[in-house]
Chimera marker file (.cmm) of the C-alpha trace (Angstrom):
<marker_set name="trace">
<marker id="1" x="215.830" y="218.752" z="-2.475" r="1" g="1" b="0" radius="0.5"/>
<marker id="2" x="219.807" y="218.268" z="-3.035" r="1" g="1" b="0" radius="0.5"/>
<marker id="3" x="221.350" y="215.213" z="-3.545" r="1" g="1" b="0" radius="0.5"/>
<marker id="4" x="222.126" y="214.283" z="0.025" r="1" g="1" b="0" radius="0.5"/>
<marker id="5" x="218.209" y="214.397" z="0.879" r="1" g="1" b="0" radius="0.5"/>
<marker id="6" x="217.496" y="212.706" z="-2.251" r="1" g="1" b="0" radius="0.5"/>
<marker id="7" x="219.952" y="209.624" z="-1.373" r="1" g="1" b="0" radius="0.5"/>
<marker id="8" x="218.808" y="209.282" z="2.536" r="1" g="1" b="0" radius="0.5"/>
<marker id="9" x="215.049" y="209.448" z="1.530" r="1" g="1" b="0" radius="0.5"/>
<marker id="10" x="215.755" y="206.635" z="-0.956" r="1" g="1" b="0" radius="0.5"/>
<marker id="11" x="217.733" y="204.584" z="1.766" r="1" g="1" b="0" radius="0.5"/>
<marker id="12" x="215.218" y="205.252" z="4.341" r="1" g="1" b="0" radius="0.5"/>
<marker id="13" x="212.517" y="203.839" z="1.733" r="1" g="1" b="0" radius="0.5"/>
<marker id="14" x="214.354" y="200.811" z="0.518" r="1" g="1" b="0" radius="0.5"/>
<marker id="15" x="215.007" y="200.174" z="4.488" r="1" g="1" b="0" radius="0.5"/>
<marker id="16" x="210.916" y="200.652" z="5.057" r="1" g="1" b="0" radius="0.5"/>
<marker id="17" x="210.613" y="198.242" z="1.632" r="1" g="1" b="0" radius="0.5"/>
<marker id="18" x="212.828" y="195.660" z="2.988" r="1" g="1" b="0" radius="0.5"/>
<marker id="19" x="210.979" y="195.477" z="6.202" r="1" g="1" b="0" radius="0.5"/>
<marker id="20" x="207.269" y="195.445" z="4.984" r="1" g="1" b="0" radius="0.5"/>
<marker id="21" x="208.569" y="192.687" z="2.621" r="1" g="1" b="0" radius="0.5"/>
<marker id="22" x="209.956" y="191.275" z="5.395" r="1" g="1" b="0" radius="0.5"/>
<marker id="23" x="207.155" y="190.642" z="7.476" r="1" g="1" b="0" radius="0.5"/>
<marker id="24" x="204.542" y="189.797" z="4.538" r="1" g="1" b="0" radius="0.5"/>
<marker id="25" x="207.157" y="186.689" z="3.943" r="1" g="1" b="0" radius="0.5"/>
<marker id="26" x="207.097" y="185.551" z="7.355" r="1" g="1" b="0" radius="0.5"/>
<marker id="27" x="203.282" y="185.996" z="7.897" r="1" g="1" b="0" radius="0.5"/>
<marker id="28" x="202.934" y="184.441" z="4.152" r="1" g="1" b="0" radius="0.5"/>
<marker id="29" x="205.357" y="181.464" z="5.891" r="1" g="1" b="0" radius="0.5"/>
<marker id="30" x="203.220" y="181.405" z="8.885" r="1" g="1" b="0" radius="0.5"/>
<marker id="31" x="200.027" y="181.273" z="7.270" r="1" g="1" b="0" radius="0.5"/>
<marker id="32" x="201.139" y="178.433" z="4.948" r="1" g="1" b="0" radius="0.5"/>
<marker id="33" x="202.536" y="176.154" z="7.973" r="1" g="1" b="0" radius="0.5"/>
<marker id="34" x="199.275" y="177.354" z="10.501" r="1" g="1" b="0" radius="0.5"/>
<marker id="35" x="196.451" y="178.125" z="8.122" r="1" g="1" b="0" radius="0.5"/>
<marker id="36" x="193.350" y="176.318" z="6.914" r="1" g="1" b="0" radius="0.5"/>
<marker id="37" x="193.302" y="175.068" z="3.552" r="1" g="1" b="0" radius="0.5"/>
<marker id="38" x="189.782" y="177.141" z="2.804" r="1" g="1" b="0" radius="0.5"/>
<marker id="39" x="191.615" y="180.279" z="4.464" r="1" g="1" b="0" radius="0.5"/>
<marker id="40" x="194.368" y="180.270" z="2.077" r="1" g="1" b="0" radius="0.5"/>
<marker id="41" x="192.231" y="179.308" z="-0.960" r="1" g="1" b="0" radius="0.5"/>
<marker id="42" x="190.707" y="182.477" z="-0.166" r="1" g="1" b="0" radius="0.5"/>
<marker id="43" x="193.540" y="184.378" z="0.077" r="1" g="1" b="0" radius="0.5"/>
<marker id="44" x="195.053" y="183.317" z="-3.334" r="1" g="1" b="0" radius="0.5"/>
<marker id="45" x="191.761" y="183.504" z="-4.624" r="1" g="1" b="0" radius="0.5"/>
<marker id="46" x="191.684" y="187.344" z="-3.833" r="1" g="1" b="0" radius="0.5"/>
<marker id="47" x="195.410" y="187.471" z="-5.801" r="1" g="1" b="0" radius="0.5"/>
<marker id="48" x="195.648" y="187.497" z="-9.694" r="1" g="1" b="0" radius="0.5"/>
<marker id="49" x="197.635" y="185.124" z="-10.412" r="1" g="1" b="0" radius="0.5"/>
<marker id="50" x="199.150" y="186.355" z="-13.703" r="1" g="1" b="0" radius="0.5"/>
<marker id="51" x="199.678" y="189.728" z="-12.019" r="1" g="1" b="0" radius="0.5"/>
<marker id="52" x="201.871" y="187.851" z="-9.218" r="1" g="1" b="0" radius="0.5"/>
<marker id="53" x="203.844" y="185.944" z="-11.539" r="1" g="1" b="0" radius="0.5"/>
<marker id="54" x="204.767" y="189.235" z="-13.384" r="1" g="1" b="0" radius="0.5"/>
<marker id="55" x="205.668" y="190.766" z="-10.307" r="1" g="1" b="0" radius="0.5"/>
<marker id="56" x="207.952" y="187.663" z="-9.412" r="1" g="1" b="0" radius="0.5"/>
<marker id="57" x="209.180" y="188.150" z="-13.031" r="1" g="1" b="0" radius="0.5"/>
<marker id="58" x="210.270" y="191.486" z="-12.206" r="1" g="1" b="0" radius="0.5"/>
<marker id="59" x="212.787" y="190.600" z="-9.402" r="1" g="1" b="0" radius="0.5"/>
<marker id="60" x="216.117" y="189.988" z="-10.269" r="1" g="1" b="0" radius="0.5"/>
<marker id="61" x="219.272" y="189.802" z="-8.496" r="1" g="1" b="0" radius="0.5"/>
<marker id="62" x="219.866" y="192.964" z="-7.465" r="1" g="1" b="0" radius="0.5"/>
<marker id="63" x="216.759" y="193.775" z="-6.356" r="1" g="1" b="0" radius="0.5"/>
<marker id="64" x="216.574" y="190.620" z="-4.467" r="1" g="1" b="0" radius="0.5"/>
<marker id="65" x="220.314" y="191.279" z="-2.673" r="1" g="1" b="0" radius="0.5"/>
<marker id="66" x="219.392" y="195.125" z="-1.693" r="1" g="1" b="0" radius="0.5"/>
<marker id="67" x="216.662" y="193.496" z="0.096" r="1" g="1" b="0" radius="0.5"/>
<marker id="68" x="219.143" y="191.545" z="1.873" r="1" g="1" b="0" radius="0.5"/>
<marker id="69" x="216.594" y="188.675" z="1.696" r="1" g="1" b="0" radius="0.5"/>
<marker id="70" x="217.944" y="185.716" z="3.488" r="1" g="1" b="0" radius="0.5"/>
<marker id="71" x="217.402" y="182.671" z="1.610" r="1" g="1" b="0" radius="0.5"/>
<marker id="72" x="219.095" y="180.442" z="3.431" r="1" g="1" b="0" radius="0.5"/>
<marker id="73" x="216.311" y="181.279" z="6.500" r="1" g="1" b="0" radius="0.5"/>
<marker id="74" x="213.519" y="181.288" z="4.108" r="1" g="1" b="0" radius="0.5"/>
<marker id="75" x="214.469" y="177.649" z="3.096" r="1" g="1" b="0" radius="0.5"/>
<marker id="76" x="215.185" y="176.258" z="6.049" r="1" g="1" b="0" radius="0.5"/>
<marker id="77" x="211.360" y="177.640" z="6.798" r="1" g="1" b="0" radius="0.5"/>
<marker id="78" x="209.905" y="176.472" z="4.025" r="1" g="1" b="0" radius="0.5"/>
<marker id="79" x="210.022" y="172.114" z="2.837" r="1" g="1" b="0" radius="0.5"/>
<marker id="80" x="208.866" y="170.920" z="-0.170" r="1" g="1" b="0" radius="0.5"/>
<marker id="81" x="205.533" y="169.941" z="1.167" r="1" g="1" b="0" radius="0.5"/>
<marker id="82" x="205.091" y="174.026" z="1.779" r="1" g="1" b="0" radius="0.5"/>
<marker id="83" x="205.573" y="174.021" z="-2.300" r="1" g="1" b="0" radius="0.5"/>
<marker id="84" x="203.275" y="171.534" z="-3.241" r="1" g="1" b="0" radius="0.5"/>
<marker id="85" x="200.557" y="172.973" z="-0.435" r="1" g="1" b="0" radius="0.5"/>
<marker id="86" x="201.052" y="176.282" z="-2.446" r="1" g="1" b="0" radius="0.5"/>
<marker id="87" x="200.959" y="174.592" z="-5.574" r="1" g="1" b="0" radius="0.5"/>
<marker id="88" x="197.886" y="172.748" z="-5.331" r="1" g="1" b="0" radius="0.5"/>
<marker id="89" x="195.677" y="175.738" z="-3.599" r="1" g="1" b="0" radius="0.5"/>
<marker id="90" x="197.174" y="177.759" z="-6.511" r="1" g="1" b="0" radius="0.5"/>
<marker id="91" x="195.380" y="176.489" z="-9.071" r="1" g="1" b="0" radius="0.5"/>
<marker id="92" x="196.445" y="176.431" z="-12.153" r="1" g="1" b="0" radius="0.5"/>
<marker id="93" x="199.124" y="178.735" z="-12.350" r="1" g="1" b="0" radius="0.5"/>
<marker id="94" x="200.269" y="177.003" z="-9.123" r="1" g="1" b="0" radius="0.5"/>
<marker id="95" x="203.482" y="174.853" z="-10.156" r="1" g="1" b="0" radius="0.5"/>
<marker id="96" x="204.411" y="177.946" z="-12.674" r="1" g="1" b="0" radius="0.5"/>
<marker id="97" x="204.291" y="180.042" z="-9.307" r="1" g="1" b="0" radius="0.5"/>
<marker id="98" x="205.836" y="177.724" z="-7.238" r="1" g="1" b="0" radius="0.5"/>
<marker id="99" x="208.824" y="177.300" z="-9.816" r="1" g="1" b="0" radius="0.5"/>
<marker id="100" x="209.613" y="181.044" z="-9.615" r="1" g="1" b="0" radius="0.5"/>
<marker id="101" x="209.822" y="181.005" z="-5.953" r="1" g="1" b="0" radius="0.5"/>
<marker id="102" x="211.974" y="177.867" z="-5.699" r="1" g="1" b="0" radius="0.5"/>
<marker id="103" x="214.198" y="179.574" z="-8.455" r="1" g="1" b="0" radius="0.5"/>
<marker id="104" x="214.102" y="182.850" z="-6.597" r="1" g="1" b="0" radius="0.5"/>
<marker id="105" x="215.321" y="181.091" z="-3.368" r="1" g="1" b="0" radius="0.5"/>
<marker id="106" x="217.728" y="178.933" z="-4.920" r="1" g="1" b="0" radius="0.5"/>
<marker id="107" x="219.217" y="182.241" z="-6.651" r="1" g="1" b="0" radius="0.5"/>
<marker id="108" x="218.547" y="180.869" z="-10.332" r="1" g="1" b="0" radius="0.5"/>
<marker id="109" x="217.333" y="183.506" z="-12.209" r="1" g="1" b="0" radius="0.5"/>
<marker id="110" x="214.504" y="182.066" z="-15.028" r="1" g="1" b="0" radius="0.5"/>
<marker id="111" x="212.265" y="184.685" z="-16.710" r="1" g="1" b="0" radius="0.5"/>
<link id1="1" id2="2" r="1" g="1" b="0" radius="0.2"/>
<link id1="2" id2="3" r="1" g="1" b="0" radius="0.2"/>
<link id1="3" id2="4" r="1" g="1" b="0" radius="0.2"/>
<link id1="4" id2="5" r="1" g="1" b="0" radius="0.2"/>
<link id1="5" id2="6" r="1" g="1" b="0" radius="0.2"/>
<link id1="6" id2="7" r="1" g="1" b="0" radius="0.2"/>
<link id1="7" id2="8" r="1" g="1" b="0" radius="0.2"/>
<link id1="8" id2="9" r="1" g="1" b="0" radius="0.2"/>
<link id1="9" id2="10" r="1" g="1" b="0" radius="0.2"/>
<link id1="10" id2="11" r="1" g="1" b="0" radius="0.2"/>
<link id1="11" id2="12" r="1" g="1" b="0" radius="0.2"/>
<link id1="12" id2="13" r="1" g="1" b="0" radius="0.2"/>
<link id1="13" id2="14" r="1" g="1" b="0" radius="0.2"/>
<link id1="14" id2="15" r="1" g="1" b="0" radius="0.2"/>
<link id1="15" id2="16" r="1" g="1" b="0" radius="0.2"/>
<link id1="16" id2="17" r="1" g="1" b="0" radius="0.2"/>
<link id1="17" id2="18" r="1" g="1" b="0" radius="0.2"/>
<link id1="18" id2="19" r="1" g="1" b="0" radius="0.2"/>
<link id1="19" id2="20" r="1" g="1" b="0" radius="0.2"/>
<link id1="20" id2="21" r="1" g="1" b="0" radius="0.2"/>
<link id1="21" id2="22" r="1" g="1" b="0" radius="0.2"/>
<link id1="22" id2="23" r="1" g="1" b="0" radius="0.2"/>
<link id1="23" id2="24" r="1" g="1" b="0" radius="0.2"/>
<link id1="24" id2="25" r="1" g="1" b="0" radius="0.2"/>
<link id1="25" id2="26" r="1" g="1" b="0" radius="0.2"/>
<link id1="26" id2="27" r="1" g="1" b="0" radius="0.2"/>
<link id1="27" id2="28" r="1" g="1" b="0" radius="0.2"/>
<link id1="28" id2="29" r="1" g="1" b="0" radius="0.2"/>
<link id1="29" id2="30" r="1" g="1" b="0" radius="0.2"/>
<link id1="30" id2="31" r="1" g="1" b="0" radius="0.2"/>
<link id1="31" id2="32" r="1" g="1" b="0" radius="0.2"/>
<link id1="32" id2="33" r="1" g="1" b="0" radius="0.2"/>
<link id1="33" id2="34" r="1" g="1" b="0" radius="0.2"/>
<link id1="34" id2="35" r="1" g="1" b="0" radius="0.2"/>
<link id1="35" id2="36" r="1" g="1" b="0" radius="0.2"/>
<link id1="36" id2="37" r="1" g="1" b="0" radius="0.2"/>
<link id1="37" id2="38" r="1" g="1" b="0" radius="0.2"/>
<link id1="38" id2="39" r="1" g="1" b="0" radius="0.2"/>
<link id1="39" id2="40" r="1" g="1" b="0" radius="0.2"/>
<link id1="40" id2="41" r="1" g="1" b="0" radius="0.2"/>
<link id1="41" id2="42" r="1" g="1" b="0" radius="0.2"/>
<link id1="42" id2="43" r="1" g="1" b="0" radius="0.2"/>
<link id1="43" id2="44" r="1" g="1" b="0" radius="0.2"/>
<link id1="44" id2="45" r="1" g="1" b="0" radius="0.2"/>
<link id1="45" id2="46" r="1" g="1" b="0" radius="0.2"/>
<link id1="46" id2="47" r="1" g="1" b="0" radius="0.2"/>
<link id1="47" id2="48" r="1" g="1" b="0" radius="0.2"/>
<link id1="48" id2="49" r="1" g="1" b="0" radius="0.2"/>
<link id1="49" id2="50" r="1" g="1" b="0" radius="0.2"/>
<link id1="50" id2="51" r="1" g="1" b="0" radius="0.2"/>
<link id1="51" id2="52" r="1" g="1" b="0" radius="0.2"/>
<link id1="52" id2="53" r="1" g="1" b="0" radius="0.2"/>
<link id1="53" id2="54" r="1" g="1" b="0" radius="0.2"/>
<link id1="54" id2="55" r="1" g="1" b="0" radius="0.2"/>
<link id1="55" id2="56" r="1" g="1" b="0" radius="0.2"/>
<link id1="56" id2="57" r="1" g="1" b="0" radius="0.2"/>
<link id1="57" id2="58" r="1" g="1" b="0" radius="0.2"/>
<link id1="58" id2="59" r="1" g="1" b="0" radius="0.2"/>
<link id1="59" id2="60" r="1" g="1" b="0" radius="0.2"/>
<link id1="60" id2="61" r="1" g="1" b="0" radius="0.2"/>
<link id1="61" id2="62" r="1" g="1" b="0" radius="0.2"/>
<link id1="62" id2="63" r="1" g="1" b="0" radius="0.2"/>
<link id1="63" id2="64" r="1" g="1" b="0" radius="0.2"/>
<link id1="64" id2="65" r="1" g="1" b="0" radius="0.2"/>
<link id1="65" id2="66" r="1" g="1" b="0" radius="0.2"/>
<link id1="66" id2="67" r="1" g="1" b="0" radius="0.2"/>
<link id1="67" id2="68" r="1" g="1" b="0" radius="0.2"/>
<link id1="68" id2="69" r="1" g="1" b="0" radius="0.2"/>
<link id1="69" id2="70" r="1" g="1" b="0" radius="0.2"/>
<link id1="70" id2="71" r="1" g="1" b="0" radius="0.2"/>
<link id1="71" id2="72" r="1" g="1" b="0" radius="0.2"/>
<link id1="72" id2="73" r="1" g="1" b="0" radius="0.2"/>
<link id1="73" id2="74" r="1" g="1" b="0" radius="0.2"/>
<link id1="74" id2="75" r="1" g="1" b="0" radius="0.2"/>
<link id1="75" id2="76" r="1" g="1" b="0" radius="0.2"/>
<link id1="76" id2="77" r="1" g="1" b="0" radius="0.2"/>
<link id1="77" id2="78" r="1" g="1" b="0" radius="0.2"/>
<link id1="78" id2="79" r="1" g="1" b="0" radius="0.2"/>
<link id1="79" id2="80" r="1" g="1" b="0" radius="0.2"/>
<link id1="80" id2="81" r="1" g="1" b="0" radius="0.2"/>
<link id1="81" id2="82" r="1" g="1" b="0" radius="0.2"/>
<link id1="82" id2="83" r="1" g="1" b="0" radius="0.2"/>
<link id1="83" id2="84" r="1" g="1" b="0" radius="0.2"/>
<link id1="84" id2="85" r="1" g="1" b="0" radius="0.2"/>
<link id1="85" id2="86" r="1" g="1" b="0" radius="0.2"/>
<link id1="86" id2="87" r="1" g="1" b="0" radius="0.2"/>
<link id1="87" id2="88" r="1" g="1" b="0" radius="0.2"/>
<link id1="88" id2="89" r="1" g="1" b="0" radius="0.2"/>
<link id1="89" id2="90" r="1" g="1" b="0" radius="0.2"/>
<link id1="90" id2="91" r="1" g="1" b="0" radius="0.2"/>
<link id1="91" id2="92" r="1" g="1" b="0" radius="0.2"/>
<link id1="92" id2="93" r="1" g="1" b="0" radius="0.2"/>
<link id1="93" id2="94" r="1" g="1" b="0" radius="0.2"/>
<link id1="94" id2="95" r="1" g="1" b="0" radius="0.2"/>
<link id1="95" id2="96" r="1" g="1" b="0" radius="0.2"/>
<link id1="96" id2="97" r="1" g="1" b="0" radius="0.2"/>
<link id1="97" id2="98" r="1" g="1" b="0" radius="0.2"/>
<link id1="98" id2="99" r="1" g="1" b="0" radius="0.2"/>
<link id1="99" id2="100" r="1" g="1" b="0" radius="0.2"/>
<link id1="100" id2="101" r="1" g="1" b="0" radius="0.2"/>
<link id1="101" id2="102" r="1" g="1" b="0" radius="0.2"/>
<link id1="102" id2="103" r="1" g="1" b="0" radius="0.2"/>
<link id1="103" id2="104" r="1" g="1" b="0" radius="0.2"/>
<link id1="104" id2="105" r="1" g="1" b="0" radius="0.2"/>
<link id1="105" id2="106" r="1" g="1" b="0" radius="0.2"/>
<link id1="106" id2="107" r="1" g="1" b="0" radius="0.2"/>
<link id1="107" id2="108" r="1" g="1" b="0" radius="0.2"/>
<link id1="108" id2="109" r="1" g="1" b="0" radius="0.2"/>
<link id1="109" id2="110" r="1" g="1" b="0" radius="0.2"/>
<link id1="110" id2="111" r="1" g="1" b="0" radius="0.2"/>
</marker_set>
């Protein structure tokens, strides 16, 4: 494969990335305004949480701008009471997760 296949493979898969990320955030968004409490308990309950916070960890800005994630939507989408919803059905890891995502959205990187 030359170099030209190489580069429009990569953009076609960072355009199929952006999109499945894409609609997981809006159905995550949906669920969290729309869905039972017991549904999304066991939802997270099916996610580890330590394993999602190392994934958040792992996004930084660049990542985060090739997605050309709109924050500015997202957080006109999502209030405060969203956060400490998420927080509380979290569990314990639930404000540390809900930090990262405010930070992510407010484009302050923390690690």
């Amino acid at each position: 494969m030359d170099n030209n296949q190489k580069s429009l493979l990569n953009e076609i898969m960072n355009k199929i990335d952006k999109k499945v990320l894409e609609s997981k955030l809006n159905q995550g968004i949906e669920m969290l305004k729309n869905g039972s409490n017991e549904e999304l308990v066991k939802k997270l309950g099916k996610i580890n949480k330590e394993d999602l916070l190392k994934k958040l960890s792992e996004i930084d800005m660049d990542k985060f701008k090739s997605l050309n994630i709109d924050t500015t939507s997202l957080k006109q989408k999502i209030n405060d009471n969203d956060f400490q919803r998420v927080s509380e059905l979290a569990g314990t890891d639930g404000e540390q997760i809900v930090k990262k995502l405010k930070s992510l959205l407010d484009n302050k990187w923390i690690y």
